[in-house]
C-alpha positions in Angstrom: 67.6 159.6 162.1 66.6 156.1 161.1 67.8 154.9 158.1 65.1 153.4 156.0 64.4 149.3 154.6 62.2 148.6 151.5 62.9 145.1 151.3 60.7 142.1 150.5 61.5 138.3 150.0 58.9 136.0 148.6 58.6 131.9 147.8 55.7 130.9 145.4 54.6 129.6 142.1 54.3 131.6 139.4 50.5 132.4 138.1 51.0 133.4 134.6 53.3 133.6 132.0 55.7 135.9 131.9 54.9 138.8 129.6 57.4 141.2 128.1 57.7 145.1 127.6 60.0 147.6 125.8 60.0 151.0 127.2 60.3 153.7 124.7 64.0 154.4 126.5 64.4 150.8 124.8 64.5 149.0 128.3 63.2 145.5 128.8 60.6 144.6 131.5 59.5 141.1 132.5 56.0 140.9 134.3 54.3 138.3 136.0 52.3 137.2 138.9 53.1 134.6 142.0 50.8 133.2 144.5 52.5 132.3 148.1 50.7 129.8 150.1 49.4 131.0 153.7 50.8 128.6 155.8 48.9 126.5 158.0 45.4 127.9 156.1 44.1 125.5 153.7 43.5 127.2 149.6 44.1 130.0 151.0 47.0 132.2 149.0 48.6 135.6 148.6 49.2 137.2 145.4 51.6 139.3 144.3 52.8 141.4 140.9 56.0 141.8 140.3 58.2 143.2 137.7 62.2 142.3 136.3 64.0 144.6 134.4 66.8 144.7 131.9 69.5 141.2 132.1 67.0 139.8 134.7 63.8 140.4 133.1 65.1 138.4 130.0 66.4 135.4 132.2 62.6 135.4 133.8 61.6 135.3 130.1 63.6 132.5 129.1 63.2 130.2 132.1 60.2 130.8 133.8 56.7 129.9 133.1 53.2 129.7 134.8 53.3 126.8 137.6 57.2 127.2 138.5 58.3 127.2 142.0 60.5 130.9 142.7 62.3 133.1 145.2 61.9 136.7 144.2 63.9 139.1 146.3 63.0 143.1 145.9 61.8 145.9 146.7 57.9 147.1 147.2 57.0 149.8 144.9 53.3 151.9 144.8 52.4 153.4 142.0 48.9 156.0 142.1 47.1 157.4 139.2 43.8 159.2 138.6 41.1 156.1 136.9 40.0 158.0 133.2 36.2 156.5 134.0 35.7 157.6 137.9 38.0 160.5 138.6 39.0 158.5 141.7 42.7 158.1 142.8 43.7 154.4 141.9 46.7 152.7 143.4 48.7 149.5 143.1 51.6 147.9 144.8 54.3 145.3 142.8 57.2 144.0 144.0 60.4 145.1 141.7 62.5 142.1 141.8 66.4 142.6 142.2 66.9 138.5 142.4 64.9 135.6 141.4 66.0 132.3 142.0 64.7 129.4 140.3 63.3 126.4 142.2 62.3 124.2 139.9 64.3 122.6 137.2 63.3 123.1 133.9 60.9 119.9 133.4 59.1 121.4 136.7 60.6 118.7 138.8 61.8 120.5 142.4 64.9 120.1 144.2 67.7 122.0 145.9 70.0 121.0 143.0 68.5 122.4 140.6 68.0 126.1 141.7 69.7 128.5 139.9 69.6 132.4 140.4 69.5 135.4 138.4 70.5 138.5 140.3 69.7 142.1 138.9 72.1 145.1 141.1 71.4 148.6 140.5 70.3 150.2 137.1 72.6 148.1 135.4 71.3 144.5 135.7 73.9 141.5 135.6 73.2 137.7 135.9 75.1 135.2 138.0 73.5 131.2 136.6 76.3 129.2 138.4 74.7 126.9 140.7 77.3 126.2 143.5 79.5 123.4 143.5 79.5 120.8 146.0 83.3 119.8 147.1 83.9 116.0 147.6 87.2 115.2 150.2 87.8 111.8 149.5 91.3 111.4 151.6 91.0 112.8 155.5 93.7 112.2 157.8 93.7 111.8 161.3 96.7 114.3 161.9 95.9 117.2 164.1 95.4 120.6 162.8 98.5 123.3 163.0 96.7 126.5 164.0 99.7 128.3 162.7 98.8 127.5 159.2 95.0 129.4 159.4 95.4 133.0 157.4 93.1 134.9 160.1 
């Protein structure tokens, strides 16, 4: 049998704030909206609700705010309930964000440079901010390469 893919990777701005919940387990949650441009299709716009928990929910808290440029990389979750009013069956879909990389610096001002990520893994969210390091090699030498010296 097949194995099965929820996966989902999105580039946007963010349409809101990010708001914050407690769960009564004392968990945090970060929610907030982003709106991805249809491509080619003038004002026209997806939008999407997603959700950051724990280590990664607080990042989204700290950093993020309505207007910034983000990747958000997750999973698609549905959640039905019965509306109190109507009777009728009610259902939603958010994305539940296991990465969210930030586009814009903090002043708003975009550039690859200034991306930073914040990765959540499992249950048990932890946060990698290191933007990677460009290496300068200031000296190369014309000599040829000894094949010999290559580990694999």
């Amino acid at each position: 049998m097949a194995k099965s893919i929820n996966q989902v990777i999105l580039m946007g701005r963010l349409t809101r704030d990010p708001e914050q919940r407690t769960t009564t387990t004392g968990k945090t949650i970060a929610s907030f909206g982003i709106a991805v441009d249809r491509g080619g299709q003038e004002d026209a716009a997806d939008f999407f609700n997603v959700t950051a928990w724990e280590k990664l929910g607080d990042l989204v808290i700290q950093y993020l705010a309505k207007g910034r440029r983000v990747l958000v990389q997750g999973r698609l979750r549905q959640d039905t309930w019965d509306d109190k009013e109507t009777g009728k069956k009610q259902s939603r879909i958010e994305v539940v964000a296991t990465d969210v990389t930030f586009l814009d610096g903090p002043n708003g001002e975009s550039g690859s440079d200034n991306g930073s990520s914040a990765r959540s893994s499992g249950s048990n969210s932890s946060s990698n901010n290191s933007a990677p390091k460009d290496v300068v090699i200031q000296d190369i030498d014309d000599k040829p390469i000894d094949l010999s010296e290559i580990p694999f």
